[in-house]
ROLO-877330 format. One record per residue (C-alpha): x, y, z. Coordinates in Angstrom, 3 decimals. Layout:
(marse (X,Y,Z))
...
***
This chain:
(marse (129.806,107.939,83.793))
(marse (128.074,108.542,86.954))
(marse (128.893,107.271,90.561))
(marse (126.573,106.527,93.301))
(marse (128.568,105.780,95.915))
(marse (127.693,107.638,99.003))
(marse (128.844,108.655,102.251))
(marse (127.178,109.629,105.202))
(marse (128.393,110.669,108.272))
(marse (131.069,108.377,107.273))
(marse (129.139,105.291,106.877))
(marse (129.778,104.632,103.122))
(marse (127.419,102.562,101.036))
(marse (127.623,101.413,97.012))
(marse (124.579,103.836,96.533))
(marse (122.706,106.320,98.918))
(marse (119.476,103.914,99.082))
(marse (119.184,102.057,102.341))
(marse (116.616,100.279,104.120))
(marse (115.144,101.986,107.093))
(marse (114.933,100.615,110.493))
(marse (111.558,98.302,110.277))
(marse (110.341,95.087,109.213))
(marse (111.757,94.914,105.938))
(marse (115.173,95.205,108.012))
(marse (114.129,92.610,111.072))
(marse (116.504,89.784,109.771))
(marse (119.797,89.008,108.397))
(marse (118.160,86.685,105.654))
(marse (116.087,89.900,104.933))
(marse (118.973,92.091,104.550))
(marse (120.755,89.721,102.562))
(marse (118.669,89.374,100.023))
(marse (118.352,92.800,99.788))
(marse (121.248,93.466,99.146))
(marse (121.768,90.795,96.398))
(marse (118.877,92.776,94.901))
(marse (120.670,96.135,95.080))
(marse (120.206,98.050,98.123))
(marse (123.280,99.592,98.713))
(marse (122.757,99.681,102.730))
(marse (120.355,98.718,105.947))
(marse (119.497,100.174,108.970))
(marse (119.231,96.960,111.177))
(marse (115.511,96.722,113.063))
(marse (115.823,98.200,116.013))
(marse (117.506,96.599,118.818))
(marse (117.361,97.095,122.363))
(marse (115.374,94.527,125.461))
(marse (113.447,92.534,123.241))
(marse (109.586,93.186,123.668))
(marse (106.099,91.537,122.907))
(marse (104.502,92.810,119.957))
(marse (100.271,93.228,119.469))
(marse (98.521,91.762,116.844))
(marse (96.979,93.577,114.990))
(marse (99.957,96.277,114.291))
(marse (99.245,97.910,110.465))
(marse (96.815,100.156,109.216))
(marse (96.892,102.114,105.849))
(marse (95.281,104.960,104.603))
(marse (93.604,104.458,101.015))
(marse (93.019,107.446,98.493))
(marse (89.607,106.293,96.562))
(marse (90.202,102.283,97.189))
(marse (93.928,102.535,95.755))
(marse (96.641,101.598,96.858))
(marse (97.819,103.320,100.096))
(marse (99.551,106.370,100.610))
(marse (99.286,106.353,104.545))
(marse (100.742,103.399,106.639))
(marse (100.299,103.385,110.341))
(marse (102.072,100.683,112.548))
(marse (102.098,100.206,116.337))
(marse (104.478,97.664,115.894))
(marse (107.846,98.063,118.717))
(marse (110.961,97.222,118.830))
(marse (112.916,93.774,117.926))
(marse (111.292,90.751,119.899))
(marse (114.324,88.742,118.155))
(marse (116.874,87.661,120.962))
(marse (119.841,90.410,120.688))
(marse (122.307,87.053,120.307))
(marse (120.348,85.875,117.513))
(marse (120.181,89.639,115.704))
(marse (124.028,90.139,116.683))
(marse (125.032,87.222,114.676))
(marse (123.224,87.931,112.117))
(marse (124.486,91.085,111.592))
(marse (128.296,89.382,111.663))
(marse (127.087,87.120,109.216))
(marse (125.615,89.630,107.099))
(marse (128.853,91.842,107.271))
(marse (131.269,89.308,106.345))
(marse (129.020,88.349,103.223))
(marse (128.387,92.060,102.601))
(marse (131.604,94.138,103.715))
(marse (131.147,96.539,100.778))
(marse (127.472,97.885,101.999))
(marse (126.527,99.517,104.812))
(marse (125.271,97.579,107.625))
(marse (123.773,100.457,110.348))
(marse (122.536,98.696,113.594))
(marse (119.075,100.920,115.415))
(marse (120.001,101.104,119.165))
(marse (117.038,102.312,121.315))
(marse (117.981,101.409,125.423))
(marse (117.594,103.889,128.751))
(marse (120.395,103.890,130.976))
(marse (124.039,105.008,130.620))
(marse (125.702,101.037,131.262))
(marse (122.879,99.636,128.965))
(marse (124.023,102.062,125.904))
(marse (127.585,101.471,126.858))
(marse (126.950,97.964,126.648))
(marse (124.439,97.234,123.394))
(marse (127.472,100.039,121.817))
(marse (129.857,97.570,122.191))
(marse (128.002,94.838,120.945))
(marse (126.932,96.164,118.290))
(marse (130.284,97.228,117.055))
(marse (131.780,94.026,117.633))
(marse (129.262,92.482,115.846))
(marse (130.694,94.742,113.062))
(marse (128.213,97.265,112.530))
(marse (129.361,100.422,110.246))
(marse (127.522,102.527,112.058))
(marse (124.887,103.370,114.634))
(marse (121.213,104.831,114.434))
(marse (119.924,106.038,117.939))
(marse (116.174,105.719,117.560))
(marse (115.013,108.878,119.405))
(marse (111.699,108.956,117.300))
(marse (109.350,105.945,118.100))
(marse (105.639,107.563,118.884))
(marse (104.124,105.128,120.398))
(marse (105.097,102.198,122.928))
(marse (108.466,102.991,123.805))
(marse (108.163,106.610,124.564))
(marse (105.304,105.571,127.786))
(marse (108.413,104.090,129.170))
(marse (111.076,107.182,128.298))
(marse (112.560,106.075,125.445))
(marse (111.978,106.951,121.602))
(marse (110.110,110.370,121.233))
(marse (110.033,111.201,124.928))
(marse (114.335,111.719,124.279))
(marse (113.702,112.996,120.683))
(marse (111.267,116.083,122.451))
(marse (113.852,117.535,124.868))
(marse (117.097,118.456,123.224))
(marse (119.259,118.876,126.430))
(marse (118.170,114.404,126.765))
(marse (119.116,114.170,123.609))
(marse (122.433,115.975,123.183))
(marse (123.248,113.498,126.597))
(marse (122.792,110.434,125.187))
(marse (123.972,111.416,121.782))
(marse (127.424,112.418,124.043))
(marse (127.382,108.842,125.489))
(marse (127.097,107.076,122.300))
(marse (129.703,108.879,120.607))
(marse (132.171,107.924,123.701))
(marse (131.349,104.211,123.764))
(marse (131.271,103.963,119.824))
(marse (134.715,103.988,117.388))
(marse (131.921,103.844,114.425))
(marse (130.069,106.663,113.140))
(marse (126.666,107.746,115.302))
(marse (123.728,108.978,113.424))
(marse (120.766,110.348,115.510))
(marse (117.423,109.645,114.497))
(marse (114.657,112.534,114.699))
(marse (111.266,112.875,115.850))
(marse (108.820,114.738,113.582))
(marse (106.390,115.296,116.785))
(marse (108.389,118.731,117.615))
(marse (107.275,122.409,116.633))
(marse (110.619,123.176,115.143))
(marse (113.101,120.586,113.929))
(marse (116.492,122.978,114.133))
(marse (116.706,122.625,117.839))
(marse (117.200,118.710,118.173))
(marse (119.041,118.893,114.717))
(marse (121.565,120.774,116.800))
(marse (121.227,118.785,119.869))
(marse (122.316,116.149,118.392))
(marse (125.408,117.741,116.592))
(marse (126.363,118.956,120.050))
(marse (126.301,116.090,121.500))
(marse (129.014,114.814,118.916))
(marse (126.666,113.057,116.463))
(marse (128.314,112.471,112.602))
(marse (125.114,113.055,111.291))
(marse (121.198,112.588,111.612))
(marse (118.436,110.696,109.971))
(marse (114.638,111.954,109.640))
(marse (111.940,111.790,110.174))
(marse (111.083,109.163,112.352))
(marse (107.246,108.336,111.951))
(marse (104.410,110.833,112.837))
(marse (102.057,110.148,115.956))
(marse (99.034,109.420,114.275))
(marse (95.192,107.432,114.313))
(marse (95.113,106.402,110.574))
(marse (91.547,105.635,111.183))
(marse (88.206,104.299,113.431))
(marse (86.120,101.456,112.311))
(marse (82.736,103.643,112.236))
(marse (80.651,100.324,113.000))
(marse (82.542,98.796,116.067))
(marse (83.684,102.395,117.157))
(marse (87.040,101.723,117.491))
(marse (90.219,103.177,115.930))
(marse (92.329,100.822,113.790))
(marse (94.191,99.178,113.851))
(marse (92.310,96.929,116.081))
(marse (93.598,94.932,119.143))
(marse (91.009,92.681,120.507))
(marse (88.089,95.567,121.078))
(marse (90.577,98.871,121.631))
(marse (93.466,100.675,120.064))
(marse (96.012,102.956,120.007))
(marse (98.022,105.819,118.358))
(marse (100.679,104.614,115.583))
(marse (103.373,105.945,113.515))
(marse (101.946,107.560,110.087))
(marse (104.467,106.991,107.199))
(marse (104.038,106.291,103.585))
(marse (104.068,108.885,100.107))
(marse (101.551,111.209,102.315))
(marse (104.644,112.137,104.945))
(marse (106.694,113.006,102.400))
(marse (105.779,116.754,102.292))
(marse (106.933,116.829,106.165))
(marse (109.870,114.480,106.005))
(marse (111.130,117.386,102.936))
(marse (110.555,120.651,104.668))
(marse (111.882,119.200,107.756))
(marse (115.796,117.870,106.178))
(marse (115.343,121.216,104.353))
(marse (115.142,123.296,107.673))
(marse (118.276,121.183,108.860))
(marse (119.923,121.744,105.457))
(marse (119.535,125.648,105.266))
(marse (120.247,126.804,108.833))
(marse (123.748,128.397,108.744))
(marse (124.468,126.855,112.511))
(marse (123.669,122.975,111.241))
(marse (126.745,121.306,109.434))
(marse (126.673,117.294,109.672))
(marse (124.966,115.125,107.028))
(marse (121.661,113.747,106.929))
(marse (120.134,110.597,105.856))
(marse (116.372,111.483,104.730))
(marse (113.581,109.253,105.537))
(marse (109.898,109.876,104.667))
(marse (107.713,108.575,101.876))
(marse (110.355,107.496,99.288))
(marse (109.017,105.848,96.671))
(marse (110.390,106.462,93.568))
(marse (113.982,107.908,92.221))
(marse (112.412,111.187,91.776))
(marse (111.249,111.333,95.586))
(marse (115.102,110.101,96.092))
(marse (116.140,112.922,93.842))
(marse (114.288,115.618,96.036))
(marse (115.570,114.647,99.319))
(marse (119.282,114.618,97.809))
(marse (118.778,118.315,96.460))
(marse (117.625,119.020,99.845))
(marse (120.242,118.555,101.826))
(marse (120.291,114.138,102.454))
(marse (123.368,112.435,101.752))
(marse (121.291,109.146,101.573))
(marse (117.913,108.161,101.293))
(marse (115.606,105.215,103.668))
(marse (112.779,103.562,102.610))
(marse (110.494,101.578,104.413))
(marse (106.733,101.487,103.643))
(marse (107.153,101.107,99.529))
(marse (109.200,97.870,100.131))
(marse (106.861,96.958,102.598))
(marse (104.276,97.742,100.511))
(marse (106.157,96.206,96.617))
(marse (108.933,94.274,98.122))
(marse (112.695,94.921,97.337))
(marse (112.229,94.792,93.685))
(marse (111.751,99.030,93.772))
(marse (115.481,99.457,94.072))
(marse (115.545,98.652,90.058))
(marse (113.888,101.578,89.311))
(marse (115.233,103.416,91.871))
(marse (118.670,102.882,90.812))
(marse (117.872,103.238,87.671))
(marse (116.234,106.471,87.663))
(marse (118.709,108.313,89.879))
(marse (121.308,107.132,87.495))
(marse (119.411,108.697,84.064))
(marse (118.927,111.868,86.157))
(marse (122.094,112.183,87.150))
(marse (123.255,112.039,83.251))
(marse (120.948,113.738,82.025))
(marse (121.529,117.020,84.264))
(marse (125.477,116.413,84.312))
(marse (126.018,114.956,87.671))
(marse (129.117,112.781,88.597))
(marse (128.694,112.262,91.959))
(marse (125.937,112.276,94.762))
(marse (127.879,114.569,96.367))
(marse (127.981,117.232,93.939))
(marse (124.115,116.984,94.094))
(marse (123.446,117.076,98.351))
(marse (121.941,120.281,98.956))
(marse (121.422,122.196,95.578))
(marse (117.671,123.134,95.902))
(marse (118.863,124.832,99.652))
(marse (119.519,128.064,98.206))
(marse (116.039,127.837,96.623))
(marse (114.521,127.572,99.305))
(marse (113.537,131.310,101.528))
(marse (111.378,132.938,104.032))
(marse (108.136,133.883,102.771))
(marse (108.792,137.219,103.547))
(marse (111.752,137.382,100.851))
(marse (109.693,135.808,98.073))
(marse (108.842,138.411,94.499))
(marse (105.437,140.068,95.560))
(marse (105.627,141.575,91.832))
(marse (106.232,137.599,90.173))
(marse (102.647,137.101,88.458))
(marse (101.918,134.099,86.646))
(marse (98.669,133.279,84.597))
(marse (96.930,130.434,83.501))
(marse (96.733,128.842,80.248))
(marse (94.529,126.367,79.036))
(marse (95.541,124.431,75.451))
(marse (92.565,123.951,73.672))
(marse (93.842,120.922,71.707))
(marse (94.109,119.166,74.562))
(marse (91.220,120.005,76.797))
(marse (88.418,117.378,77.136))
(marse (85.404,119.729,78.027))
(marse (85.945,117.970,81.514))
(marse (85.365,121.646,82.914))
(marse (86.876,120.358,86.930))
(marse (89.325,123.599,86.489))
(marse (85.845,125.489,86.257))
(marse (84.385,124.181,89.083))
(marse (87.270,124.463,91.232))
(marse (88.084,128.116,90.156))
(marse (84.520,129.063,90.903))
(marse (83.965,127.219,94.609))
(marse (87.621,126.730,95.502))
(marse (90.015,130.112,94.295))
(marse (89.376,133.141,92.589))
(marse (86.537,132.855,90.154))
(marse (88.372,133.881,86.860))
(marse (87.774,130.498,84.802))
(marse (84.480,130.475,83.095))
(marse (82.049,128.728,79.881))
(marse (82.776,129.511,76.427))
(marse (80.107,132.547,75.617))
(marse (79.326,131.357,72.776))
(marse (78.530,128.099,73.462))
(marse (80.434,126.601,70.865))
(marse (83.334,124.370,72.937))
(marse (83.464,123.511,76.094))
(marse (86.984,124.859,76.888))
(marse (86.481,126.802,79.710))
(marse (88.046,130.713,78.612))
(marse (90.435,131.869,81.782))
(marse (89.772,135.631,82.419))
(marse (93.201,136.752,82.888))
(marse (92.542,140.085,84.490))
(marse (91.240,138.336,87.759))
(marse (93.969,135.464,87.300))
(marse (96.171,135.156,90.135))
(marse (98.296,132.455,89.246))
(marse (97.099,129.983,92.250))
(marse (97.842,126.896,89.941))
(marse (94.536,125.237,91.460))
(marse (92.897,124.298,88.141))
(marse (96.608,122.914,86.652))
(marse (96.277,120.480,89.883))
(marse (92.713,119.672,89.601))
(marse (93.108,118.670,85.380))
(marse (92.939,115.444,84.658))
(marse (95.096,115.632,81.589))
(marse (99.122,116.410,81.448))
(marse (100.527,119.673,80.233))
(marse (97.078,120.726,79.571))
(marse (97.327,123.659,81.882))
(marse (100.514,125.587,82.250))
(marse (101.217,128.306,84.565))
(marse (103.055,131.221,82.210))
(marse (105.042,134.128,83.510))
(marse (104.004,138.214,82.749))
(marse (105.826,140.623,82.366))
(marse (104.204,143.290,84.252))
(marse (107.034,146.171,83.957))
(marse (107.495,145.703,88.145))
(marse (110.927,145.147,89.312))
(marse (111.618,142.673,91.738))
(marse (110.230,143.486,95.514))
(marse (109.727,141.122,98.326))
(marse (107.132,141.609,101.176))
(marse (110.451,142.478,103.692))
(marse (111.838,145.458,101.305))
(marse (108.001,146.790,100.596))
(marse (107.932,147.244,104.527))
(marse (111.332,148.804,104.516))
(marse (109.864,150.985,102.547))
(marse (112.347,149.759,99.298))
(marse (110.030,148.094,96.609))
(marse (106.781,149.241,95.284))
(marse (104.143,146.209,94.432))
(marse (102.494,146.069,91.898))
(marse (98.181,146.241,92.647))
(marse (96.081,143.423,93.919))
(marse (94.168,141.093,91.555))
(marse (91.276,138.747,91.861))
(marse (90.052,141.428,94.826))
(marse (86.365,141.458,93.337))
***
């Protein structure tokens, strides 16, 4: 038997999925159903003074006319009446008081976060998200990112919040920094029980090359957005990871970031999240995903011996190093199975113009399986990426007789590596 029950920051939820602060979270009808569906928490749209939204407001990036892997929105804040959102969430609690209802606060002065606190908690929120990440919009006015950027704002308003609220406080990040640590720490300074990241990346997902102007479009101009989607996911990861492994960094985190699948779930868990947010996918499939979601965390979780989500937060940390402390002397080849090569010959091509140069034809003309001269071979793993077909390429350890030796102890002068290939 496995458990999914999650907590995080103290905000406990049936399971560690919950919907992130966005449209699919703008209503308590939406959250409702959502939850009847199986999401085991929401992170309420974000409220503060309601606004005026554009129209246009989405944009996605497409990979070959597929679906999208990008989204861009310069969509703001609720324009929902706070009374009408506060009741909501009541109503929603009361129907729901075994999930986690998490209300997005985003507000500028001291009496207006002391107030929309209150509020908020009386409305019977389980927790609170401080939305120091919005990239667009809100920041121009010296909210969202332009508190996320400068630590010292954020560790002040993270301070207040924690004072005014008797329910957990989770700080939301801003990807548009240098280094992640710093705010990571702000905010745990400041007295946050935990943070959530990333917030959305300041982006232009694209320009309409015949009316020459970016998208998406607002009458006859534009403006930047907030890139999410599976193609942030990379960031979203290395960024909870940096959190995750820094010695000096010890509340939870909620990772946000391109989750799509349990398996995207799964990796954000390892690294160091105590629950996951999605936002784009359901926008994107609706709030059907949370089947296989569930579903597949669940099989993984038996099938590798895992009880509890908490006995899996954090186990690919160690895993993760310095590139400096990596084994110079690891090699790794590549190996092509001939049974299950189509003659497609893209590893070729991309060997030759893209990496190292080592795959070449048959000589004797008689197949085209490309042979893979392993003497230049440097293990780059370019042609496994570039094959079309599964577990036709594998990458396969050699034993090369050199002990282990990272790049650190060479310069210390205490590891010999072993010599260069793929140098011609």
């Amino acid at each position: 038997m496995v458990s999914l029950k999650t907590n995080c920051g103290g905000i406990e939820s049936p399971n560690p999925f919950w919907l992130a602060s966005a449209p699919p979270a703008n209503s308590g009808e939406q959250v409702q159903r959502a939850f009847d569906l199986g999401w085991g928490g929401a992170v309420w749209k974000t409220l503060g003074t309601p606004i005026r939204n554009v129209s246009s407001r989405f944009g996605g990036l497409h990979y070959r006319n597929e679906r999208a892997i990008g989204f861009n929105n310069i969509e703001l804040i609720t324009d929902r009446p706070l009374e009408v959102n506060f009741k909501e969430i009541y109503d929603t609690k009361k129907k729901y008081p075994k999930h986690a209802v998490v209300v997005s606060l985003m507000v500028e002065t001291r009496e207006e976060w002391k107030d929309i606190i209150k509020r908020s908690v009386d409305a019977g929120a389980d927790g609170l998200e401080l939305n120091f990440g919005c990239p667009h919009g809100m920041c121009e006015r010296g909210m969202g990112s332009a508190v996320g950027q400068e630590p010292r704002v954020n560790e002040e308003i993270t301070s207040w919040a924690v004072e005014y609220s008797s329910v957990p406080v989770l700080v939301k990040l801003t990807p548009n920094v240098g280094d992640i640590l710093p705010h990571g720490l702000a905010a745990q300074k400041g007295g946050g029980h935990g943070v959530s990241l990333i917030n959305t990346i300041k982006s232009i997902i694209g320009v309409d090359i015949d009316n020459f102007v970016p998208m998406p479009v607002v009458a006859n101009k534009s403006t930047n957005g907030g890139y999410c989607g599976q193609a942030v996911r990379p960031i979203a990861l290395h960024m909870v990871a940096q959190l995750a492994r820094s010695p000096e960094f010890k509340i939870p985190i909620s990772g946000i970031g391109g989750v799509a699948t349990w398996r995207d779930a799964v990796e954000f868990i390892l690294l160091g999240s105590s629950s996951v947010q999605v936002c784009t996918e359901v926008m994107l499939r609706g709030y059907r995903v949370i089947d296989d979601m569930v579903e597949g965390l669940e099989e993984y979780m038996r099938s590798h011996g895992f009880s509890t989500i908490d006995a899996m937060v954090g186990k690919a940390v160690p895993g993760y190093s310095e590139w400096g402390e990596l084994d110079m002397n690891y090699e790794s080849i590549a190996k092509i199975d001939s049974d299950k090569c189509i003659g497609c010959q893209l590893c070729m091509v991309a060997c030759h113009d893209g990496a190292h140069q080592c795959i070449h034809p048959d000589a004797s003309g008689t197949t085209r399986v490309p042979v893979i001269d392993e003497s230049e071979c440097v293990g780059c793993n370019l042609c496994q990426i570039v094959c079309p077909v599964p577990d036709c390429i594998s990458m396969v350890e050699v034993d090369n007789g050199h002990a282990p030796a990272s790049w650190n102890q060479h310069l210390a002068g205490e590891g010999t590596l072993r010599p260069k290939k793929g140098s011609h």
